[in-house]
FILUM-650519 format. One line per 8 residues: number of its first residue (from 0); their letters; for each residue x, y, z of C-alpha. Coordinates in nm, 2 decimals, always signed. Example, Ala and Ser with C-alpha at 12.3 -4.5 7.8 and 13.67 -1.06 7.14 Angstrom:
<rs>
0> AS> +1.23/-0.45/+0.78 | +1.37/-0.11/+0.71
</rs>
This chain:
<rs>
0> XXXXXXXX> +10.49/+10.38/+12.52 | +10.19/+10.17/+12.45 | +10.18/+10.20/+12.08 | +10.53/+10.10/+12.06 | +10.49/+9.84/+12.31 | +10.20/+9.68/+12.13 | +10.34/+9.68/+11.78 | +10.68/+9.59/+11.87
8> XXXXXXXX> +10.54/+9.29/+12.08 | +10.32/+9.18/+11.76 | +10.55/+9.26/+11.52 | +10.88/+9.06/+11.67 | +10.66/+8.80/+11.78 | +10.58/+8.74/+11.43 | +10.92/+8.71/+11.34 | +11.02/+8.51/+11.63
16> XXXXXXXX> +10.74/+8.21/+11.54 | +10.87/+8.20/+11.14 | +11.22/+8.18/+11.29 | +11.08/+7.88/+11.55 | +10.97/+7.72/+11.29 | +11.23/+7.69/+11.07 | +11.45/+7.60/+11.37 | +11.23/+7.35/+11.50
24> XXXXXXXX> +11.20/+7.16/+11.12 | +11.56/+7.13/+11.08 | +11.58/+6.98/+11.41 | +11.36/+6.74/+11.35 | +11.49/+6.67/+11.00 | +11.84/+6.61/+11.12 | +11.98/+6.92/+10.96 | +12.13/+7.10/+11.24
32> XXXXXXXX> +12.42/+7.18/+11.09 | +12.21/+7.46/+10.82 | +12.05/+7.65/+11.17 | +12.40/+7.88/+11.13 | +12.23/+8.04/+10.77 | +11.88/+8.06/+10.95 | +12.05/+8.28/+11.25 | +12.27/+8.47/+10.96
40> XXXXXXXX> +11.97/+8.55/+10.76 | +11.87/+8.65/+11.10 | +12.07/+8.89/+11.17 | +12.12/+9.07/+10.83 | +11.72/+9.14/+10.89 | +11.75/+9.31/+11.18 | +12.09/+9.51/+11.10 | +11.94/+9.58/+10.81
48> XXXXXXXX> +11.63/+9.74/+10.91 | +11.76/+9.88/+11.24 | +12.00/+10.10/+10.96 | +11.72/+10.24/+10.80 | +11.54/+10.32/+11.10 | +11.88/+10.50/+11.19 | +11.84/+10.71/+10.84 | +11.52/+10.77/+10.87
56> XXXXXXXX> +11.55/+10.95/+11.24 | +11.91/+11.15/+11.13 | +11.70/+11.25/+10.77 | +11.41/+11.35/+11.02 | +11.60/+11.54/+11.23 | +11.76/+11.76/+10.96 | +11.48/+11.91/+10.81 | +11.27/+12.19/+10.92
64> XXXXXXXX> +10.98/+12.41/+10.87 | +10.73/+12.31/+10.55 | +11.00/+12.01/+10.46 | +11.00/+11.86/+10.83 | +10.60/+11.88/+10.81 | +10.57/+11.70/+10.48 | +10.84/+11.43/+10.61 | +10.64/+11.40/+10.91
72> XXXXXXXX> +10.28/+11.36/+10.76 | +10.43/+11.11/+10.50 | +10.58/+10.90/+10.74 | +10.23/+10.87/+10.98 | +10.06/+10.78/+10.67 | +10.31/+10.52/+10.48 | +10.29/+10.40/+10.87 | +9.91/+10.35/+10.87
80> XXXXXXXX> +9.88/+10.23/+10.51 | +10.19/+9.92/+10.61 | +9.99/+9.87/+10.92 | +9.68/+9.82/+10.76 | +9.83/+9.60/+10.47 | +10.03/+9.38/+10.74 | +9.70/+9.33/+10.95 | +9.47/+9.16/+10.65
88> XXXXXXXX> +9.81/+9.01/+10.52 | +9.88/+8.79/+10.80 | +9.51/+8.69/+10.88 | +9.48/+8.55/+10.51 | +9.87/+8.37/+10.54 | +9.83/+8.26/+10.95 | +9.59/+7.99/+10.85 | +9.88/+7.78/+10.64
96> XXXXXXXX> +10.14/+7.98/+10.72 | +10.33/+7.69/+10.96 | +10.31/+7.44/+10.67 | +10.40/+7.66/+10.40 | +10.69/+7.73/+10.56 | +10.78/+7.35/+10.66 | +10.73/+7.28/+10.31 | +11.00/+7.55/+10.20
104> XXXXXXXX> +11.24/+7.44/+10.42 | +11.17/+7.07/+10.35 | +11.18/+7.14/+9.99 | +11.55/+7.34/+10.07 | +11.66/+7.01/+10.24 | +11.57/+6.82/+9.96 | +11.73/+7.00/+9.70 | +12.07/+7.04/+9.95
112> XXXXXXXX> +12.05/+7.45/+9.92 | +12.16/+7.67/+10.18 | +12.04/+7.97/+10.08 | +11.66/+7.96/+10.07 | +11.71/+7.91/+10.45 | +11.86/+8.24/+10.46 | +11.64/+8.41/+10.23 | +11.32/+8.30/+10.44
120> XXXXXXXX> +11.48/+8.40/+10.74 | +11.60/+8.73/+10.60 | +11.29/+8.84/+10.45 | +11.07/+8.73/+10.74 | +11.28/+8.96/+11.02 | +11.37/+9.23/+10.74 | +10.93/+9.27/+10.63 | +10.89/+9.30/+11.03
128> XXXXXXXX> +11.19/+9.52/+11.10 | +11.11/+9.77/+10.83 | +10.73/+9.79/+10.93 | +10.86/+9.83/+11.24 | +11.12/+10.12/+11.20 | +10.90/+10.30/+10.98 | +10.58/+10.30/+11.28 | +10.88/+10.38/+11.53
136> XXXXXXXX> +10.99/+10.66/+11.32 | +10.64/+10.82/+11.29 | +10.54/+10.76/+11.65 | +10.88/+10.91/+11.75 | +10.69/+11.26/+11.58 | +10.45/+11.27/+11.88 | +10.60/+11.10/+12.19 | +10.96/+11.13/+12.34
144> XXXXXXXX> +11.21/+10.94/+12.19 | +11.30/+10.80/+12.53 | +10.91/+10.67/+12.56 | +10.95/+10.48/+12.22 | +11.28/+10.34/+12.35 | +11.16/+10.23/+12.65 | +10.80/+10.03/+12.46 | +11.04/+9.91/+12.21
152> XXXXXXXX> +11.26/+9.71/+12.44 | +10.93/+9.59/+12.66 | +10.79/+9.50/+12.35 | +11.11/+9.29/+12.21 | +11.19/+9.15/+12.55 | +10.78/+9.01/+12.59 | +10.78/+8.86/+12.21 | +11.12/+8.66/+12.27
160> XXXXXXXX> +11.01/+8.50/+12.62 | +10.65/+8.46/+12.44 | +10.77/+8.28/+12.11 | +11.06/+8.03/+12.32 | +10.76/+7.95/+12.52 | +10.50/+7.90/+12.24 | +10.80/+7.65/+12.04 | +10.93/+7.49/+12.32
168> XXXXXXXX> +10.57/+7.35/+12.46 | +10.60/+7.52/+12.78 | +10.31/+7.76/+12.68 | +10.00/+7.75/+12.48 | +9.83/+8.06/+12.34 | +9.56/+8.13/+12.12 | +9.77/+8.29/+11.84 | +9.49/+8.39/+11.61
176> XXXXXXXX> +9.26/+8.53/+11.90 | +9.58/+8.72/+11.98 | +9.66/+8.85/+11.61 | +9.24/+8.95/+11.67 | +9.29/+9.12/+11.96 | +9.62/+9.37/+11.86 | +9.48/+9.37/+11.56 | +9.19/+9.57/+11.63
184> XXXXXXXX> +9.40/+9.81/+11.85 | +9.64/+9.83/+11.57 | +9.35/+9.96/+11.32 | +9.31/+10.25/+11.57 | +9.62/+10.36/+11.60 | +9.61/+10.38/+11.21 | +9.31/+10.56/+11.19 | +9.52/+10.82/+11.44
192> XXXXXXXX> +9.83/+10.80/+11.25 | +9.60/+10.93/+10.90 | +9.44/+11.18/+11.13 | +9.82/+11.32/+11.26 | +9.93/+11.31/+10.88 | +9.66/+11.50/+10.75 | +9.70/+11.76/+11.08 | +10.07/+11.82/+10.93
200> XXXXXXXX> +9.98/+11.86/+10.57 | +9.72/+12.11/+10.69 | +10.02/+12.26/+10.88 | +10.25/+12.25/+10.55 | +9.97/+12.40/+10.34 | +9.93/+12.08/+10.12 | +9.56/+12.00/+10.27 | +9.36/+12.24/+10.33
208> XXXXXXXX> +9.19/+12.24/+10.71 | +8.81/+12.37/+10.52 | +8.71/+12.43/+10.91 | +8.93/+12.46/+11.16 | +8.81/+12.36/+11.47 | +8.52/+12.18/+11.36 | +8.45/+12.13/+11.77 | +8.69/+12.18/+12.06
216> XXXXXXXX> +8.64/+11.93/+12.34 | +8.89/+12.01/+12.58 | +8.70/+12.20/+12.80 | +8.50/+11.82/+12.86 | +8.78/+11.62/+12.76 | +9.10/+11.74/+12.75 | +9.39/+11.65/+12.54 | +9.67/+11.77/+12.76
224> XXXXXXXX> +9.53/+11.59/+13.07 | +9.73/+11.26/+13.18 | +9.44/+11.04/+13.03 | +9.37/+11.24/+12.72 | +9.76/+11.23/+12.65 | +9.72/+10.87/+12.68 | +9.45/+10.88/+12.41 | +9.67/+11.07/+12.18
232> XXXXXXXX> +9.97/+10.88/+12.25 | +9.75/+10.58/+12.16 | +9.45/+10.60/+11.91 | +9.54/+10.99/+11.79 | +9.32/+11.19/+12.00 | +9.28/+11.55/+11.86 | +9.01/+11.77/+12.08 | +9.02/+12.05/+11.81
240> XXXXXXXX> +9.06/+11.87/+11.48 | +9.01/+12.01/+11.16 | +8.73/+11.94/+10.91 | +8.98/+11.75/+10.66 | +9.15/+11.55/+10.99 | +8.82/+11.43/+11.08 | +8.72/+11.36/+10.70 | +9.04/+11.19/+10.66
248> XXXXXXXX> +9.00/+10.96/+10.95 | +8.71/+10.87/+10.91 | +8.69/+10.80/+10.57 | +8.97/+10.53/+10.65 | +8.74/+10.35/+10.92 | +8.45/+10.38/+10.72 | +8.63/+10.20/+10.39 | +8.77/+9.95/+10.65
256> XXXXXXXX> +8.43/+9.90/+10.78 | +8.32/+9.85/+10.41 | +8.62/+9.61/+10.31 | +8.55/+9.36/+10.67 | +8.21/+9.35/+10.57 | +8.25/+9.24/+10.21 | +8.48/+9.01/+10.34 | +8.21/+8.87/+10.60
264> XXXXXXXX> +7.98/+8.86/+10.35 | +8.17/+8.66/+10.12 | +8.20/+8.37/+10.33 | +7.92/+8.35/+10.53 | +7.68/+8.36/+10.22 | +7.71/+8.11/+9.92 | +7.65/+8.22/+9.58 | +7.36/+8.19/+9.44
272> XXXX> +7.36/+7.87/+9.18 | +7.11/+7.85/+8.85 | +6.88/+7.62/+8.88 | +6.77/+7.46/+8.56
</rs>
């Protein structure tokens, strides 16, 4: 329920503020009278996305054997690869993403167009909505449907009450320490999401396991216990993993590691200039 929880709660919160602000500028540009293509872009997102999420889950559900372990495995890791891409995309667009946004709507204003209003809307709930059904549809591989449900509503229901608070004033939150925060606990539950892929293409026969287990912790630690369920259902917890599960996963953190670092790097240290 947590991973669900977490990255619906991040995810539609996302969405919510993009939508605030677009609200919020017309009202204060006089223009309340285009809100109606802002909530119809809206809503074309979210049906949108909620149908392939519905695909995706009846597609799932029809296959079996080798096919259902290669549809599985793919899923987990187009999951982790869209997580990982959405996490470094919105900490370069957060910075400027309020005025860039105030400037497209202005701009719309300006040139008396309805549609861009839709379009920004659209795309903003449909990019959320389909990262969101496809890490629902993976997660829904190693929990109970019923437990994904139930961290997908929590999750909705927090973002809403979170993102009227943070545009109407009555609440003021540290947005980028927050995007910090789930952001880190996102990366883990990637790095588990590579590491449950890799288990079924080792399953399927597409990856082979080289050592299978490479250690088996459950005698210290184990996985069926309420907490080490918890650490499966969360971060991807395998006692017994296989050589190619462990190389997998941590390959992913170790490149990660790499890529934050350059990135450090790059701004705390100036270039070097000539000097004549």
């Amino acid at each position: 329920m947590v991973p669900a929880f977490l990255l619906t709660a991040r995810e539609a919160l996302e969405a919510v503020l993009i939508i605030g602000i677009i609200l919020t500028t017309l009202r204060t540009t006089q223009r309340l009278h285009q809100q109606k293509y802002v909530w119809s872009g809206m809503v074309t997102g979210v049906v949108l996305s909620g149908v392939i999420a519905l695909v995706l889950d009846l597609f799932g559900t029809q296959l079996e054997g080798v096919a259902e372990e290669i549809f599985e495995g793919t899923m987990m890791l187009v999951a982790a690869v869209l997580l990982t891409w959405m996490i470094f995309w919105m900490q370069n667009q957060s910075p400027q993403l309020s005025r860039d946004l105030r400037k497209e709507v202005q701009a719309a204003g300006q040139e008396k167009r309805d549609f861009p209003l839709f379009s920004i809307a659209f795309l903003a709930v449909f990019r959320e909505g389909l990262e969101l059904s496809l890490f629902l549809t993976a997660a829904s591989f190693t929990s109970e449907q019923t437990i994904i449900l139930r961290g997908f509503i929590s999750g909705m229901a927090i973002a809403i009450m979170l993102g009227w608070a943070l545009t109407t004033g009555l609440l003021r939150l540290d947005i980028r320490r927050f995007f910090l925060i789930t952001s880190f606990l996102l990366i883990l539950i990637a790095g588990g999401l590579i590491a449950h892929a890799i288990h079924e293409f080792n399953e399927a026969g597409w990856v082979p396991v080289i050592v299978e287990p490479i250690w088996d912790l459950n005698p210290w630690f184990d996985e069926k216990s309420p907490l080490g369920q918890m650490m499966t259902a969360l971060f991807g917890y395998n006692a017994n993993p296989s050589l190619s599960e462990f190389i997998g996963a941590s390959s992913y953190f170790g490149i990660l590691l790499w890529f934050l670092y350059r990135r450090w790097r790059h701004k705390k240290v100036p270039a070097l200039q000539a000097t004549p």
